[in-house]
ZAMARGU-4260 file (C-alpha; in steps of 0.2 Angstrom, whole numbers, plus 5000, padded with zeros to 4 digits):
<rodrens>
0) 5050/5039/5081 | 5060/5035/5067 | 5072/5049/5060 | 5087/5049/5046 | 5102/5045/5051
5) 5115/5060/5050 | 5129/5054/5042 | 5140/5070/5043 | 5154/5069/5051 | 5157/5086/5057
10) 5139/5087/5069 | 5138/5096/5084 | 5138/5087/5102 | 5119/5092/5105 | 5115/5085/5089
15) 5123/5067/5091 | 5117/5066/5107 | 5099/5069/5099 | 5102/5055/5088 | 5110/5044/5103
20) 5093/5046/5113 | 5083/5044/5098 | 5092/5026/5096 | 5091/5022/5114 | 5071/5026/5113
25) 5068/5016/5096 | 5076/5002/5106 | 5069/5005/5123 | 5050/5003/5113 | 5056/4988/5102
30) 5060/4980/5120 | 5042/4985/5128 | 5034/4976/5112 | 5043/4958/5116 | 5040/4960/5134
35) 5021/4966/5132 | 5017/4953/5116 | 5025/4939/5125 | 5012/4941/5139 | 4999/4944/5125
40) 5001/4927/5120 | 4999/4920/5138 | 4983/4926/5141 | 4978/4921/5124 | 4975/4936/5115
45) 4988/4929/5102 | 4992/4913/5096 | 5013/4912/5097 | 5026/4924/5098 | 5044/4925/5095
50) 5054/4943/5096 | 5069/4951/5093 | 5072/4957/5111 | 5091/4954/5115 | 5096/4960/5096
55) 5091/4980/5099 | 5107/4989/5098 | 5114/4980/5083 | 5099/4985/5072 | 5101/5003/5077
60) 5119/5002/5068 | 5111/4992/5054 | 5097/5005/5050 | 5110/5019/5048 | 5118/5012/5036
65) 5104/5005/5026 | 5099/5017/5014 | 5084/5019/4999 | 5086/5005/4986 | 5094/4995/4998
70) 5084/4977/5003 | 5085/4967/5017 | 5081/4948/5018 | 5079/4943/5036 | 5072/4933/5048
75) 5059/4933/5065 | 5068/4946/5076 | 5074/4961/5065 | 5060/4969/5075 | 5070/4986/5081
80) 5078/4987/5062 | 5059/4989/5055 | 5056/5001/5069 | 5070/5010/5066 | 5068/5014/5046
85) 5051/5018/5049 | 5042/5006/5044 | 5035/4998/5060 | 5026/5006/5075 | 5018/5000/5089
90) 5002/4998/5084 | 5006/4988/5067 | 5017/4978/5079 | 5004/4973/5089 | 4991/4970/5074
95) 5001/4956/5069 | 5004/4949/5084 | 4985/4948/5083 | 4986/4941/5066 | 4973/4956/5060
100) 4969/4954/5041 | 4967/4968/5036 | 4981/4977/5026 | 4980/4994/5034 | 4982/4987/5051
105) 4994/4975/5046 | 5005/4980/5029 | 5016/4967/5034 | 5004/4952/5027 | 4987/4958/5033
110) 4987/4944/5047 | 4993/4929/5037 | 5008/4929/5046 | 5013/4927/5064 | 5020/4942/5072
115) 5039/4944/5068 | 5038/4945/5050 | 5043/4958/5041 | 5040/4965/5024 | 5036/4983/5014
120) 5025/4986/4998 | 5035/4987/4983 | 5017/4986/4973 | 5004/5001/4971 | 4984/4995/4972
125) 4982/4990/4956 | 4998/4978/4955 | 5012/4992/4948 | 5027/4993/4954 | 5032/5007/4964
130) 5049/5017/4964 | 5060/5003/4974 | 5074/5018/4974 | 5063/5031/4984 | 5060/5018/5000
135) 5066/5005/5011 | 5062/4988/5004 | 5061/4975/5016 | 5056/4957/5006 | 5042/4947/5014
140) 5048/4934/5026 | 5046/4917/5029 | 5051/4906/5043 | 5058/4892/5038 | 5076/4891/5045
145) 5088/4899/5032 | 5077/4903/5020 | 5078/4919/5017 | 5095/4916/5011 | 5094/4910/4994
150) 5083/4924/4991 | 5096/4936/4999 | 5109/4932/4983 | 5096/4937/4970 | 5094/4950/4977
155) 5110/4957/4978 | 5113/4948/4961 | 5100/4962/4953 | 5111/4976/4959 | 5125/4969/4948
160) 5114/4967/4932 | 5108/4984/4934 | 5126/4989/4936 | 5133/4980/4922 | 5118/4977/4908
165) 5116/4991/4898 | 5099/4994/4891 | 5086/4991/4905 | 5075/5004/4912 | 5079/5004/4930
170) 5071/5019/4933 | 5061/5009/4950 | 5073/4999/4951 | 5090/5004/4955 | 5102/5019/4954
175) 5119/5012/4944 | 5118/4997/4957 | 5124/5005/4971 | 5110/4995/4981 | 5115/4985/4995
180) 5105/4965/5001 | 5106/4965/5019 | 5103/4948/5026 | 5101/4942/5044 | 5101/4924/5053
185) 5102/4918/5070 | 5119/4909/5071 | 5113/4892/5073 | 5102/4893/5057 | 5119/4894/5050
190) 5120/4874/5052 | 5107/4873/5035 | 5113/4868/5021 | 5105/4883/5012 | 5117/4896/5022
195) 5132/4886/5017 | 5126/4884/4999 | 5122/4904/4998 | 5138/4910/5006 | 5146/4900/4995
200) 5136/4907/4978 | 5138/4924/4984 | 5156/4923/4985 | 5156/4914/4967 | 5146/4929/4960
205) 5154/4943/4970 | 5137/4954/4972 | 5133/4968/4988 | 5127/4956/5001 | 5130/4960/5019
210) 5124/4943/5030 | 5121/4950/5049 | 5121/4930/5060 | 5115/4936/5077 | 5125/4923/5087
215) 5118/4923/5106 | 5125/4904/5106 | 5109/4896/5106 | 5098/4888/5093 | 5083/4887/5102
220) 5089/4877/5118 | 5105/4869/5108 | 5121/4876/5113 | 5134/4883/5097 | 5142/4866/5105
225) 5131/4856/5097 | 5128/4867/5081 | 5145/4873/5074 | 5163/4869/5074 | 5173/4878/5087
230) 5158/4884/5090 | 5162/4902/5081 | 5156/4901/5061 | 5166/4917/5059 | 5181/4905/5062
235) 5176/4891/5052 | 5173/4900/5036 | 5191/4913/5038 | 5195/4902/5020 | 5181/4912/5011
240) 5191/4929/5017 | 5197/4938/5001 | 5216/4943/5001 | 5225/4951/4986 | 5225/4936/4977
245) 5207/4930/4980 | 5191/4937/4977 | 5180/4932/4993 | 5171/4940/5009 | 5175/4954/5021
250) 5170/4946/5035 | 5169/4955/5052 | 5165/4953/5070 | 5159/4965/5083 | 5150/4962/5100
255) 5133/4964/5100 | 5133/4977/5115 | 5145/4988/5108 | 5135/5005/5102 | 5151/5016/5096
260) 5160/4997/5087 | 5142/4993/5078 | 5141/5009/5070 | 5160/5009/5063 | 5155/4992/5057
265) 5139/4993/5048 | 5147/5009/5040 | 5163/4999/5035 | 5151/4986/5029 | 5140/4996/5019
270) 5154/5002/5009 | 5163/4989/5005 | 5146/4980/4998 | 5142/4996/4991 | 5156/5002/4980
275) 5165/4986/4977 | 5151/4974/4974 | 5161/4965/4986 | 5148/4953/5000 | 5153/4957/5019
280) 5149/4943/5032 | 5145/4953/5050 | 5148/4940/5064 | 5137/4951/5079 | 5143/4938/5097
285) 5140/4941/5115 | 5120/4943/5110 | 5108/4939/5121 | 5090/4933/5122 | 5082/4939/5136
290) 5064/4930/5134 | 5071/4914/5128 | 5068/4907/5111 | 5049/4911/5111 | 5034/4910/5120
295) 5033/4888/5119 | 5047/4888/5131 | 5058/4896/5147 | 5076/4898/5142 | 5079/4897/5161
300) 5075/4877/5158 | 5091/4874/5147 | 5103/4891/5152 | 5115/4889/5168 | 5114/4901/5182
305) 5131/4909/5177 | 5125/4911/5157 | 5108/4920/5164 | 5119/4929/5176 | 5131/4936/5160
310) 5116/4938/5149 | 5107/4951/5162 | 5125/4960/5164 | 5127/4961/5145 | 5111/4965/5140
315) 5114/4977/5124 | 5101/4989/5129 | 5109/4990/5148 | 5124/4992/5141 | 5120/5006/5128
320) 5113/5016/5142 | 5128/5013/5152 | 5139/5022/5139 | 5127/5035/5136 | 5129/5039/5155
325) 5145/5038/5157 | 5150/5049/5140 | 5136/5065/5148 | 5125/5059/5133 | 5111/5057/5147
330) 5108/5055/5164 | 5099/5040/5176 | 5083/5052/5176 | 5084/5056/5159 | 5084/5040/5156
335) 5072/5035/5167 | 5058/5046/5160 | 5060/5037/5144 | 5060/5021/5150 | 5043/5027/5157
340) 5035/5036/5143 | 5038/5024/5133 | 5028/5009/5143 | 5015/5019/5143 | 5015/5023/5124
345) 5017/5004/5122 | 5003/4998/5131 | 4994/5012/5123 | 4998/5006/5107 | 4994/4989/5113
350) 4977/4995/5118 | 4972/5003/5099 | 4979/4988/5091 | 4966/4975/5100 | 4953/4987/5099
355) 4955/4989/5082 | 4957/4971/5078 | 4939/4967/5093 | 4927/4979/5083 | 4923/4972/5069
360) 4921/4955/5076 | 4911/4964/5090 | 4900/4968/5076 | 4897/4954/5069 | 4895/4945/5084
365) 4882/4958/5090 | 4872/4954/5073 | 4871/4936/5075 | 4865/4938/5091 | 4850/4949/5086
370) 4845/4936/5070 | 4849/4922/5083 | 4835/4928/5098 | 4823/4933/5084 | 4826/4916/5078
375) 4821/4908/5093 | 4807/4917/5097 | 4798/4908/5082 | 4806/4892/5084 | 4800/4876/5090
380) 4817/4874/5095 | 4821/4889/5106 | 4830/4883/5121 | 4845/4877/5107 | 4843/4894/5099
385) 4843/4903/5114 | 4858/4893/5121 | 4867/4899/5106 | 4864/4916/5109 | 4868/4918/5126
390) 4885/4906/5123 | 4891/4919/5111 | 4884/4934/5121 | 4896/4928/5134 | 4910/4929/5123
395) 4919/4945/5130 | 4930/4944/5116 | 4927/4933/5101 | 4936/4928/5086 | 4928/4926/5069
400) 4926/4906/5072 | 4915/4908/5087 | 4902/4919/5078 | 4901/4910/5061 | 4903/4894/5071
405) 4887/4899/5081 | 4879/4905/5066 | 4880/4889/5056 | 4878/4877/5069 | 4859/4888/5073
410) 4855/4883/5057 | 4856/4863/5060 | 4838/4868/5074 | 4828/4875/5060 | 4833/4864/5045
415) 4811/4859/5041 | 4807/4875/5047 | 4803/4891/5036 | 4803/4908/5043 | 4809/4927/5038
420) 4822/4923/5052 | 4830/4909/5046 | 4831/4917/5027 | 4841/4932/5037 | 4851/4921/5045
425) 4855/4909/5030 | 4857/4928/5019 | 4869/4935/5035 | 4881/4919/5032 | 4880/4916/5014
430) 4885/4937/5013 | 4896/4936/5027 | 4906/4922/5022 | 4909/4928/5004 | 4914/4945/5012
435) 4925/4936/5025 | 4933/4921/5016 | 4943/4930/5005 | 4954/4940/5019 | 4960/4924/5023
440) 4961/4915/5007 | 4965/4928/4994 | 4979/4932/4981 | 4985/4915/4976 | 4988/4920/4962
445) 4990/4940/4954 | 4973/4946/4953 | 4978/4962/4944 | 4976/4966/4924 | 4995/4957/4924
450) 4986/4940/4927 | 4993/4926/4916 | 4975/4922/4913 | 4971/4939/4905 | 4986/4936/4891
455) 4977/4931/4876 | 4983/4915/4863 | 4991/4921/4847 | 4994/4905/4836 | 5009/4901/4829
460) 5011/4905/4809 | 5021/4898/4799 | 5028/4901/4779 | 5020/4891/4766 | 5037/4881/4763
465) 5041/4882/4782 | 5054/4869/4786 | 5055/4858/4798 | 5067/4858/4811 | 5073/4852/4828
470) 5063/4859/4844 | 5077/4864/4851 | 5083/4876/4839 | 5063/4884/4838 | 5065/4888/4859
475) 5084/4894/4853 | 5077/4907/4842 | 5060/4911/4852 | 5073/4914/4866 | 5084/4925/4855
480) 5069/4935/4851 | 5064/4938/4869 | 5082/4943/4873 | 5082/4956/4860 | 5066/4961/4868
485) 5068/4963/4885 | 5083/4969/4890 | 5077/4964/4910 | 5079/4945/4904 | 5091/4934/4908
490) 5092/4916/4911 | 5104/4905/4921 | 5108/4887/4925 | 5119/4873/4928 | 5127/4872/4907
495) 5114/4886/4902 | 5130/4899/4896 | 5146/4891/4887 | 5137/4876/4879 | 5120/4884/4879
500) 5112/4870/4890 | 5111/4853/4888 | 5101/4852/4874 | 5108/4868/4867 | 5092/4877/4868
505) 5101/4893/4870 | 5116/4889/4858 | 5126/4905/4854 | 5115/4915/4867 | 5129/4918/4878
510) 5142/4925/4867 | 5127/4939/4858 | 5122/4943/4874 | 5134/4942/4885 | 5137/4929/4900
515) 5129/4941/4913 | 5112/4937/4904 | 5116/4921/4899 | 5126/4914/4911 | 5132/4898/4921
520) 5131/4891/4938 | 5135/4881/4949 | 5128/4864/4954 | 5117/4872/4967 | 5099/4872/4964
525) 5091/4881/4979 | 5104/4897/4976 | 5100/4894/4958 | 5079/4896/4961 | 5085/4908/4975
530) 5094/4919/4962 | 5079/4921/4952 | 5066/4925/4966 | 5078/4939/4972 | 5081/4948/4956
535) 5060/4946/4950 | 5057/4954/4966 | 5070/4969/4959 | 5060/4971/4943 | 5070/4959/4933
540) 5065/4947/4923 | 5074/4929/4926 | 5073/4912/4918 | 5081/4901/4933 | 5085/4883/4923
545) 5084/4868/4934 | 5092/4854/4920 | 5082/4841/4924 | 5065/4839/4936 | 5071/4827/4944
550) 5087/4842/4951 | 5069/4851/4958 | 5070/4842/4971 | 5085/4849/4980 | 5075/4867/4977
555) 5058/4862/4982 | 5058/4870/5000 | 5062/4887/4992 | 5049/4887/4979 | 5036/4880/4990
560) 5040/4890/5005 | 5046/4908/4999 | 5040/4908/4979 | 5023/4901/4977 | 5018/4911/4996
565) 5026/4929/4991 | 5009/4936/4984 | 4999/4928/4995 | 5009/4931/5010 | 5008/4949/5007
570) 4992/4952/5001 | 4999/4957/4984 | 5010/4969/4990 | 5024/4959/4984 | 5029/4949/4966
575) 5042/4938/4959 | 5039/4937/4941 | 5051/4920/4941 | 5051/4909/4925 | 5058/4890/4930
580) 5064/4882/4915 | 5067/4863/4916 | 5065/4849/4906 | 5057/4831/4910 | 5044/4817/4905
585) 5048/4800/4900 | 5067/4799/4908 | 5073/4785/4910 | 5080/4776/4928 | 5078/4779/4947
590) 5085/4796/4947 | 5079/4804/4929 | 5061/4795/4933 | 5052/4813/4933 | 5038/4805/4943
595) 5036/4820/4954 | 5022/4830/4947 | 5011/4826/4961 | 5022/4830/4974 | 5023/4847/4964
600) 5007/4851/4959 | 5003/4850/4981 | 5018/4858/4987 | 5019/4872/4971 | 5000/4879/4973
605) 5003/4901/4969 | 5014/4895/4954 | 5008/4892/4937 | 5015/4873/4931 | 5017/4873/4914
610) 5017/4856/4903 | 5018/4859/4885 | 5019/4843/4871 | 5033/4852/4860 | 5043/4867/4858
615) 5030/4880/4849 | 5018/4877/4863 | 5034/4879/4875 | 5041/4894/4866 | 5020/4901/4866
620) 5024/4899/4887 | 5039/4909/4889 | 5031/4924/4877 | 5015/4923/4887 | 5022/4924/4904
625) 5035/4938/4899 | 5018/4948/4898 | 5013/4942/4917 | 5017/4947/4933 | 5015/4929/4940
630) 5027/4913/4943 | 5029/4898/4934 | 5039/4883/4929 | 5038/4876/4913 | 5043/4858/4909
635) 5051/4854/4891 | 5050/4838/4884 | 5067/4831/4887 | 5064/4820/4870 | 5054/4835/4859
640) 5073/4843/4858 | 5076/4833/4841 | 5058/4830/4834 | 5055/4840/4820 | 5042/4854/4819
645) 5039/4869/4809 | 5047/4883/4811 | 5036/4897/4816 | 5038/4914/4809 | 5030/4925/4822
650) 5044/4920/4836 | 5044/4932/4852 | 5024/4934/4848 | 5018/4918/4849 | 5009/4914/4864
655) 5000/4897/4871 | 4986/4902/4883 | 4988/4897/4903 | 4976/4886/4909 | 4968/4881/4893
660) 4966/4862/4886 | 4967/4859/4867 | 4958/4845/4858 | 4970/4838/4847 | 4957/4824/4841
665) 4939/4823/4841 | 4930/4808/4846 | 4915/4801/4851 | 4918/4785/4862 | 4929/4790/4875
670) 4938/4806/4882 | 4956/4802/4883 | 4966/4817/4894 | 4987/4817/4896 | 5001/4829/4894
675) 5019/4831/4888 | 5028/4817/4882 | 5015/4805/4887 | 5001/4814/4876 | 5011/4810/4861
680) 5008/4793/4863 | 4991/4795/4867 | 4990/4803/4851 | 4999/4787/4840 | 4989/4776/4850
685) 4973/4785/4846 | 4975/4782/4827 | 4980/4763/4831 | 4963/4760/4841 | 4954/4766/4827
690) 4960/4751/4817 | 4948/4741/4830 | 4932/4754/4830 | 4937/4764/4846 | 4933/4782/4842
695) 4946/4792/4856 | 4944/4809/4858 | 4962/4817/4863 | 4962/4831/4876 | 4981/4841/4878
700) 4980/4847/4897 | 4992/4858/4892 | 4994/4866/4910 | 4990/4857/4927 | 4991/4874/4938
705) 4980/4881/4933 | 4969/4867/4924 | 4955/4869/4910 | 4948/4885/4917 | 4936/4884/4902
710) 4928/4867/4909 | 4933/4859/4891 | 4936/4843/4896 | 4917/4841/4904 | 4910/4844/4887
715) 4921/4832/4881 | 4916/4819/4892 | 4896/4825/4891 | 4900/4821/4872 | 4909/4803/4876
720) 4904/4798/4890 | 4918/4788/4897 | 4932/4795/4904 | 4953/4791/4907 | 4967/4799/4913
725) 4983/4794/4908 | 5000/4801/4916 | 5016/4794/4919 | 5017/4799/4938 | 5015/4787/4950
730) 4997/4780/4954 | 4989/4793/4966 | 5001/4809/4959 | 4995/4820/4946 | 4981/4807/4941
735) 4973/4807/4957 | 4972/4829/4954 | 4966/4829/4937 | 4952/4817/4940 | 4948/4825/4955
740) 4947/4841/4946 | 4937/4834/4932 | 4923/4827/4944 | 4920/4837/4957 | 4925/4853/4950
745) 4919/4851/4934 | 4904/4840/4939 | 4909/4825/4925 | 4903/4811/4934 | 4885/4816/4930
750) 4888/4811/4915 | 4898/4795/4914 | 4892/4780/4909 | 4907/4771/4914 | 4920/4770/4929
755) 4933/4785/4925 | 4950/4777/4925 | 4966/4782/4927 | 4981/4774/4920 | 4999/4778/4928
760) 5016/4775/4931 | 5022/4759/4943 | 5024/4762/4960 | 5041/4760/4958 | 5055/4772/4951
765) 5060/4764/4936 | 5073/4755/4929 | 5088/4763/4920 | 5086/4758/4901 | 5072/4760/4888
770) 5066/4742/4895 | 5066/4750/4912 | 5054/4764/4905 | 5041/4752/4897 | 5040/4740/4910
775) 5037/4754/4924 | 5027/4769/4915 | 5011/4767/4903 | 5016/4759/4885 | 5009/4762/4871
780) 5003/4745/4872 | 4997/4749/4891 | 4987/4763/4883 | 4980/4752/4870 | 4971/4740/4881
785) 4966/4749/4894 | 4956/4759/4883 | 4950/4743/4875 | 4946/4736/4892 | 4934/4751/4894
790) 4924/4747/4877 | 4925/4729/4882 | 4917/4732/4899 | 4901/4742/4887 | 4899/4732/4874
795) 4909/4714/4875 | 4904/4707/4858 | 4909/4721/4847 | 4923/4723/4859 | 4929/4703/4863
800) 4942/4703/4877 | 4961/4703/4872 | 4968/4693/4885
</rodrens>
């Protein structure tokens, strides 16, 4: 179906014709798809549906002028566009409208999402990037509304770093940056905060994006009334126009029905973006959505007579074949026949895509029914077996829950019983579900030999008369060494260029290496995260810097939605290599609290979060994820930056270990496990409960996703026998995590002797001040006793109470 555009001019009538019916077939199927899956989902063969029906014609222009290299960043209803660059058909349209897992009949996300999102492999089998200039690359979506925009900049952002940067091999990368970042959004999406925010970003950075907003003046049921001012966010944002004395946007407006004025636009649009690095805002009106919103609701419940009366007269795919017939490109029975030919490849199409999803369910169903009525011919409890049996037998067609459901509840009738039938049942499930599981439940993380937990530790070394210094100037030079080493790096931030950040952990970077690598940003933090996902999905390496943990916050949705997901989303057919550098621990008042981390920990799972104590261990982080294909955000101790340490020797080669503890005090009475700032005082209060016979021993988490993948801690506590957790979140947070992780994943509790405890912040964000901090998150003193408490509780005469 799919065929490259011709862009030449000077083509003969025959052949633009050929290329006019090809559109108007491309169109015609994407249509058939919405109409067929909508009544897919109401019989109840899919779940949900939403399509891009009503948006055809526009995405015919926009595939001509997308090209290889080029990106786009979309949302749920850039159907047609997929179709037309080849890399949807009908039956991988259907299969995940079925929400098939497996990635041959879904290469969108092999069924982990619904049906209307779209992205392409940019990865080979075994984790390697493929040549992003040879294909069309379409990012993996998500649905949250507008966010796929702060994405959108980063990548276009990457095609001015290749542009610009010399040095980095952007063999699969890019081609002199000519690349293009398409973008798409429905135009009440455009209310989010995140489309202002990356508009405005874009503008600031001046990078190839071209933002398509579909506007069929409904969000859902809400009219543009209730969405935009004057209703037209074309008109609204005229002030970001570019003129000869401003840089800005091209921003242009085209009806959505209008074949021969699409074309000229996406052209013009494609272009500008291209050759100028210039970003180009398409305003597509006078859309309709012929279906409604999606397949929850009737659009005939909240559109007037006269709107559905306009909408069936302008709908773009009527009036594309209108033109066609009135400019001889074809005839009513011409057109007819296709209309035709192509129901019938739909439903088709349709057809293969069930059966292929039905067989191997059919399968399995078929064997639990054989285990299940030999089963029950040797029970005592055949009427339930056989009721089993002939419930899933009725099943004309199954999902996986109904025969694993029937399999393990058969098991509950036969629980004192022993019989080669039950062992095949029990070996059918335990193998099943191992086979199973993991199609619905894999790629977390990267399970490639690029893993972060396949980067081995080198220590840190250090020159017999090595001098001490501040941390901040060990991650300046350990961040100098990595700059000078890969050229792909960059990092950027909110004060990370001029002054070097905050802390001036990247003093003088920006003047050796220019403020395209070391650059500047805005206060925007979601554009800021956004930037970095782009550009580590282009094979660049960024360091996105959020200054304080606390600014997370405002960037959270991104990370948790579109970051942490990408891998899994996609079955590993996608990365972002991000590094999130921020600082935290022990701030001090309501808005510098850094209480968070539990928050993060749930909403951040597919990234690695990082807590070093000090700057070699942080510096060891950066190093070893440089070498990784996965995610992370590291936390720097924001009062580490002036502590003195040694200066390392073997900067850029360091590398502290992912997911590994480090015992930096043995013990023998109780097992003491922290992070970051707080473990330092753990460490000064372990030496002062000495003085009164308390033998700690002082565990460094080190990393809290992924933690202690060596079960350290255990045979610390196997050794101790008591347990605390202490953490400056609030109670509940990150405590409640590791203590859960401690006993029941490592299975601790079998070997305590007393209650583990946990000791946290208050409540209560804290105070502004150092008095603020003492009274609200644990003390020293804090530490002290409740470790005392603990010995008390085992022994109270060696141990009399203190108050």
């Amino acid at each position: 179906m799919h065929t490259e555009p011709n862009t030449i001019n000077n083509i003969t009538f025959d052949d633009f014709k050929a290329e006019v019916i090809n559109d108007y077939t491309i169109a015609v199927t994407s249509r058939e798809c919405s109409l067929l899956g909508r009544r897919e989902v109401l019989t109840g063969k899919a779940k949900f549906g939403i399509f891009g029906d009503g948006k055809e014609v526009p995405q015919l222009a926009w595939a001509k002028a997308f090209k290889n290299g080029d990106f786009r960043s979309g949302y749920y209803r850039d159907q047609t566009f997929m179709m037309a660059i080849g890399e949807l058909t009908i039956d991988q349209f259907f299969a995940g409208l079925y929400a098939h897992p497996s990635i041959e009949a879904d290469p969108m996300s092999a069924g982990r999402q619904m049906g209307g999102h779209f992205g392409t492999h940019s990865l080979d089998k075994d984790g390697n990037w493929k040549n992003l200039t040879k294909q069309k690359n379409s990012s993996a979506d998500i649905s949250p509304t507008a966010g796929q925009m702060p994405r959108l900049l980063g990548l276009a952002q990457a095609s001015k770093i290749y542009r610009n940067v010399k040095g980095i091999d952007a063999t699969k990368f890019s081609v002199n940056g000519d690349e293009v970042a398409w973008g798409t959004i429905g135009n009440a999406s455009t209310s989010e905060g995140l489309f202002f925010e990356t508009i405005n970003a874009a503008g600031v950075l001046q990078v190839p994006m071209v933002i398509s907003i579909w506007d069929d003046e409904y969000g859902i049921s809400v009219h543009a009334k209730h969405q935009t001012t004057k209703e037209n966010i074309s008109e609204i944002l005229k002030g970001f126009q570019r003129d000869d004395k401003h840089k800005g946007y091209e921003i242009l407006k085209v009806n959505g029905w209008d074949y021969v004025a699409l074309m000229e636009t996406y052209q013009q649009a494609s272009k500008i973006a291209r050759e100028e690095h210039v970003p180009v805002m398409i305003h597509v009106v006078e859309l309709t959505q012929p279906q409604g919103h999606s397949t929850s609701g009737s659009h005939e419940r909240y559109k007037s007579p006269e709107r559905l009366t306009w909408e069936a007269e302008h709908d773009c795919i009527l009036k594309m074949r209108q033109w066609m017939v009135s400019n001889n490109i074809a005839d009513e029975e011409t057109l007819d026949s296709i209309d035709k030919n192509i129901k019938k490849q739909v439903r088709e199409g349709k057809k293969r895509a069930w059966d292929a999803y039905l067989k191997p369910i059919k399968q399995e169903q078929n064997e639990v029914i054989d285990i299940l009525t030999k089963l029950a011919s040797s029970s005592p409890n055949k009427v339930f077996l056989t009721k089993l049996a002939n419930d899933l037998s009725a099943i004309k067609e199954p999902i996986r829950k109904d025969v694993f459901s029937s399999a393990r509840k058969a098991l509950r009738y036969v629980i004192s019983e022993e019989s080669a039938e039950k062992t095949t049942l029990q070996n059918w499930i335990n193998t099943n579900l191992d086979r199973v599981q993991p199609k619905y439940s894999s790629h977390l993380y990267s399970e490639t030999k690029h893993s972060v937990l396949n980067i081995k530790e080198v220590e840190p070394t250090y020159d017999d008369n090595a001098e001490e210094v501040d941390g901040r100037l060990i991650l300046r030079d350990n961040f100098d060494a990595i700059f000078s080493n890969y050229p792909e790096t960059l990092v950027f931030g909110e004060d990370s260029g001029n002054i070097g950040d905050v802390n001036q952990g990247l003093e003088g970077l920006q003047k050796k290496y220019g403020e395209l690598r070391v650059a500047d940003a805005g206060i925007r933090e979601a554009t800021i995260i956004g930037q970095g996902i782009g550009m580590a999905m282009r094979g660049l390496r960024p360091i996105a810097e959020i200054q304080y943990l606390d600014y997370l916050m405002y960037a959270l949705q991104i990370i948790s939605d579109d970051l942490a997901t990408l891998y899994y989303r996609t079955l590993g057919k996608q990365k972002a290599p991000l590094i999130i550098r921020t600082r935290g621990h022990r701030l001090e008042g309501i808005w510098h609290s850094g209480s968070q981390m539990g928050g993060i920990l749930h909403l951040m799972r597919g990234v690695n979060i990082l807590v070093p104590r000090n700057m070699v261990k942080a510096a060891g982080f950066y190093n070893t994820l440089l070498e990784s294909d996965e995610p992370a955000l590291i936390v720097e101790c924001l009062n580490g930056y002036r502590l003195k340490e040694k200066m390392p020797n073997n900067l850029g080669q360091l590398k502290t270990p992912v997911g590994v503890v480090e015992t930096v005090k043995e013990g023998a009475d109780i097992t003491l496990v922290s992070y970051g700032s707080t473990l330092r005082i753990v460490e000064d209060v372990a030496k002062e409960l000495l003085e009164v016979g308390v033998d700690a021993e002082v565990i460094d988490l080190q990393s809290l996703l992924p933690l202690d993948i060596n079960h350290d801690i255990v045979k610390s506590v196997k050794k101790t026998n008591r347990l605390m957790v202490i953490d400056e979140d609030v109670p509940g947070g990150a405590s409640a995590y590791i203590l859960n992780e401690i006993l029941n994943t490592q299975g601790a509790y079998q070997y305590l002797d007393s209650q583990p405890k946990t000791l946290t912040a208050k409540a209560h964000r804290p105070a502004y001040g150092t008095d603020g901090d003492y009274f609200s998150k644990p003390s020293s003193e804090d530490i002290f006793e409740a470790v005392y408490n603990v010995m008390h509780e085992v022994n109270p005469s060696s141990y009399p109470k203190i108050r």
